[in-house]
Biotite code that builds the C-alpha atoms (Angstrom):
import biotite.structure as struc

atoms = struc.array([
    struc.Atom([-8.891, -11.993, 14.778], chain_id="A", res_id=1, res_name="UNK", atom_name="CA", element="C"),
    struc.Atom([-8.301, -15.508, 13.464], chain_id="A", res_id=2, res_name="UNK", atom_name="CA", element="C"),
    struc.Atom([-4.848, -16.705, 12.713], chain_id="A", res_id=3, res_name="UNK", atom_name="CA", element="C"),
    struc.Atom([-3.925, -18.046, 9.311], chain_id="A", res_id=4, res_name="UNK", atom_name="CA", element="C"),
    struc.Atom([-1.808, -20.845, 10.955], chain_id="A", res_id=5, res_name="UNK", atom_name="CA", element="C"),
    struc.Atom([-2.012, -22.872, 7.741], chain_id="A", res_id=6, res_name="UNK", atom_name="CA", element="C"),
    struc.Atom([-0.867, -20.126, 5.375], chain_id="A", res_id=7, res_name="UNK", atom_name="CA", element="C"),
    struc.Atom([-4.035, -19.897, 3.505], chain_id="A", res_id=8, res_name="UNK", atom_name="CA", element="C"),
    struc.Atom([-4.239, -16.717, 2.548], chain_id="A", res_id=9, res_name="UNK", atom_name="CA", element="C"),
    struc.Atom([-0.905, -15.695, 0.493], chain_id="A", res_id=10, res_name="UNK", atom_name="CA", element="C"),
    struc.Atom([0.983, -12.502, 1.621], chain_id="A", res_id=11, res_name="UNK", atom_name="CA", element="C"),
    struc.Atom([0.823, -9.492, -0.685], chain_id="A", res_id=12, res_name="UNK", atom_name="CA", element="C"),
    struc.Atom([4.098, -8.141, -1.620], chain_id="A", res_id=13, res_name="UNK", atom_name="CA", element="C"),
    struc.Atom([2.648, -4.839, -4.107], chain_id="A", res_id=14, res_name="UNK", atom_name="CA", element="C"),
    struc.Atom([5.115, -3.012, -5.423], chain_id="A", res_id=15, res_name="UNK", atom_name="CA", element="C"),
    struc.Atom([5.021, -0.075, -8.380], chain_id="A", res_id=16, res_name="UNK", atom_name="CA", element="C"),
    struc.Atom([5.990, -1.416, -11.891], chain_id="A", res_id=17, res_name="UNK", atom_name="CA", element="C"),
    struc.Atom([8.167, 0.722, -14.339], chain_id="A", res_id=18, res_name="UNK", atom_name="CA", element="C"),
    struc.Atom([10.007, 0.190, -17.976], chain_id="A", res_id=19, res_name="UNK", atom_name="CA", element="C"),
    struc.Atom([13.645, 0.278, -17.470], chain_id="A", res_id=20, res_name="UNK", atom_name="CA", element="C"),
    struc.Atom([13.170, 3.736, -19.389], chain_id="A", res_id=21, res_name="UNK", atom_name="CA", element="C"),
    struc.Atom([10.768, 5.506, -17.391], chain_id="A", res_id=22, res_name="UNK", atom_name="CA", element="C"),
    struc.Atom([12.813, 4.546, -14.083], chain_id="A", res_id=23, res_name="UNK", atom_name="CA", element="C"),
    struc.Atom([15.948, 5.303, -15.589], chain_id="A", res_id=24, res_name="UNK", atom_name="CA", element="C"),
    struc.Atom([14.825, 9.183, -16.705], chain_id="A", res_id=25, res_name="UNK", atom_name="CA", element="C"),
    struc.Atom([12.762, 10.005, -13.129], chain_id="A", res_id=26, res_name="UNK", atom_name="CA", element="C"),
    struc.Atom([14.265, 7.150, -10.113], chain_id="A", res_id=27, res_name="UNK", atom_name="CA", element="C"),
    struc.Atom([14.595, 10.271, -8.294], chain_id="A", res_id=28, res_name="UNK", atom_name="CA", element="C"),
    struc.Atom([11.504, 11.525, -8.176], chain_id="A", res_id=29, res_name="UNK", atom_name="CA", element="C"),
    struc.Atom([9.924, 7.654, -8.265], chain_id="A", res_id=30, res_name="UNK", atom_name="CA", element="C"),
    struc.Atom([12.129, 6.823, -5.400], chain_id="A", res_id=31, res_name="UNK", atom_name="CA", element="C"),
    struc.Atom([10.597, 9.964, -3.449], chain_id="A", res_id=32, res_name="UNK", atom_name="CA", element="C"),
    struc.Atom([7.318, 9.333, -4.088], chain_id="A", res_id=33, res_name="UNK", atom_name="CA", element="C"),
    struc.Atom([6.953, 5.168, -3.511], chain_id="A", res_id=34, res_name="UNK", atom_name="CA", element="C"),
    struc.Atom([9.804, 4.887, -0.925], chain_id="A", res_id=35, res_name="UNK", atom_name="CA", element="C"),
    struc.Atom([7.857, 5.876, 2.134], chain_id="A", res_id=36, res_name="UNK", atom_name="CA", element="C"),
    struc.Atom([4.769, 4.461, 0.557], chain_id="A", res_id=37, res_name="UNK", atom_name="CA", element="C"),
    struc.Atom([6.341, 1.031, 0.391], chain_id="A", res_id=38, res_name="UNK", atom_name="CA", element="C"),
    struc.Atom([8.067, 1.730, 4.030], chain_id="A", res_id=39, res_name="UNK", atom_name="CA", element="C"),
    struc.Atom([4.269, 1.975, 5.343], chain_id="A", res_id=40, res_name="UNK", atom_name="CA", element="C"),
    struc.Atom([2.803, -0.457, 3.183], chain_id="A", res_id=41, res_name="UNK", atom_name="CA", element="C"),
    struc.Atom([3.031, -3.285, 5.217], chain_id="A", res_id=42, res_name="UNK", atom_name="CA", element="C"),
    struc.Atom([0.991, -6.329, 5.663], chain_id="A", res_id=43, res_name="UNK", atom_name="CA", element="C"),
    struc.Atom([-0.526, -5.192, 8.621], chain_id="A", res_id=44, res_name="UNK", atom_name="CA", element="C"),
    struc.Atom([-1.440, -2.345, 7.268], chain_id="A", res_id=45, res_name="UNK", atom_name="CA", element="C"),
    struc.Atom([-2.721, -4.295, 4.219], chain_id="A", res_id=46, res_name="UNK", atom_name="CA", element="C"),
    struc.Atom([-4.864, -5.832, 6.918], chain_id="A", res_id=47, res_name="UNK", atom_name="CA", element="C"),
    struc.Atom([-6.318, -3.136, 8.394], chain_id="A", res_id=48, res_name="UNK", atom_name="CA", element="C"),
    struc.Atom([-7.228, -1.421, 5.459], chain_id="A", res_id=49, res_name="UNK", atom_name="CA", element="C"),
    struc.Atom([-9.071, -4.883, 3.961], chain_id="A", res_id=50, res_name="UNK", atom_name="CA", element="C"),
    struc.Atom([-10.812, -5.059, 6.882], chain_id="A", res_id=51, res_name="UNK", atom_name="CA", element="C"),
    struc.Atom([-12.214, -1.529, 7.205], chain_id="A", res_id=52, res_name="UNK", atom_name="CA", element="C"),
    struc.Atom([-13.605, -1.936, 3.189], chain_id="A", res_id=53, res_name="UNK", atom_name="CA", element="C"),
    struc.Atom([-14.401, -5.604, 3.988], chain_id="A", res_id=54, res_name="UNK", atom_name="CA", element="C"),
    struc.Atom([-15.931, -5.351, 7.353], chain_id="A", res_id=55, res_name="UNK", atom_name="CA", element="C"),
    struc.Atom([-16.432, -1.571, 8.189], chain_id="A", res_id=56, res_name="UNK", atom_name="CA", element="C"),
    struc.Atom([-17.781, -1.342, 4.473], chain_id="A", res_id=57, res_name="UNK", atom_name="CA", element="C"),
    struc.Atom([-15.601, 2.243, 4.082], chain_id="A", res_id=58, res_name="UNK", atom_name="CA", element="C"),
    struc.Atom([-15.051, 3.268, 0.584], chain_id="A", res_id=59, res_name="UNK", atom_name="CA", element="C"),
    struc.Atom([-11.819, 2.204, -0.895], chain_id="A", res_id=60, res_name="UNK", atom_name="CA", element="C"),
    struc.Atom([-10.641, 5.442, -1.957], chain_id="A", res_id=61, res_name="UNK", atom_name="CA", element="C"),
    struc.Atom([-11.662, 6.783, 1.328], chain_id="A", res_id=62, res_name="UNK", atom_name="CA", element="C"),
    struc.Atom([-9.389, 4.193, 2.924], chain_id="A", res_id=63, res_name="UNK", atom_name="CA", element="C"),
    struc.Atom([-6.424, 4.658, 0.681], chain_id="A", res_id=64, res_name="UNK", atom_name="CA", element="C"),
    struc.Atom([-6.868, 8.565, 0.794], chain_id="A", res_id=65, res_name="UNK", atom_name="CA", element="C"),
    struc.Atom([-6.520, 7.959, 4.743], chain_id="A", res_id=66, res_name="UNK", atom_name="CA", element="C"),
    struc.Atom([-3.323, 5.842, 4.218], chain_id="A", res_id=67, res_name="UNK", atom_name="CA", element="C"),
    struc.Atom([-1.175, 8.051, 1.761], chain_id="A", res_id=68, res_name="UNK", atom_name="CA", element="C"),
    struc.Atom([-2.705, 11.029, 4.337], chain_id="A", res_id=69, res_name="UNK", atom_name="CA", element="C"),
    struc.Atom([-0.747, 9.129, 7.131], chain_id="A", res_id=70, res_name="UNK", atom_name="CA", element="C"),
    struc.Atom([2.360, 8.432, 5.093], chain_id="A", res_id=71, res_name="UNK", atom_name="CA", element="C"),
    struc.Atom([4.645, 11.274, 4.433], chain_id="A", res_id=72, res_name="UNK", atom_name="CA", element="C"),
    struc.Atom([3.159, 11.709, 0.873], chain_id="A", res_id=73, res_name="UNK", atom_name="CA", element="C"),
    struc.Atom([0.256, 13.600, -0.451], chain_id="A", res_id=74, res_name="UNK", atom_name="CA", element="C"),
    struc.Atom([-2.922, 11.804, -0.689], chain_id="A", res_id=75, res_name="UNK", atom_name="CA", element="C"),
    struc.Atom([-4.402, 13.947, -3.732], chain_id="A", res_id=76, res_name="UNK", atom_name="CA", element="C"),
])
């Protein structure tokens, strides 16, 4: 794989987006659900997953079915 020694490509930092309202009535059950997404989220798993729609030509939702599988969520 080729390094990005010049910082080309920017890092993605994703995270979920709530009103102050909705967070404030469910953080619990928020916190359980994105917490261990966000835990595995990271950018080389980013990577990986880019690569296998980029290069391996998966489907997306095939991919990110196989990621929230591996994390300790539900994937449907």
């Amino acid at each position: 794989m080729l390094e990005d020694d010049e910082a080309f490509f920017p890092l993605y930092n994703p995270s979920p987006v709530f009103t102050q309202d909705v967070y404030d009535a469910n953080s619990a059950e928020l916190d359980a659900i994105f917490d261990p997404i966000s835990a595995a989220l990271t950018q080389d798993a980013i990577n990986d997953m880019n690569a296998r729609v980029s290069v391996d030509l998966e489907q997306p939702e095939d991919v990110a079915r196989d990621f929230l599988s591996r994390t300790t969520c539900s994937a449907d």
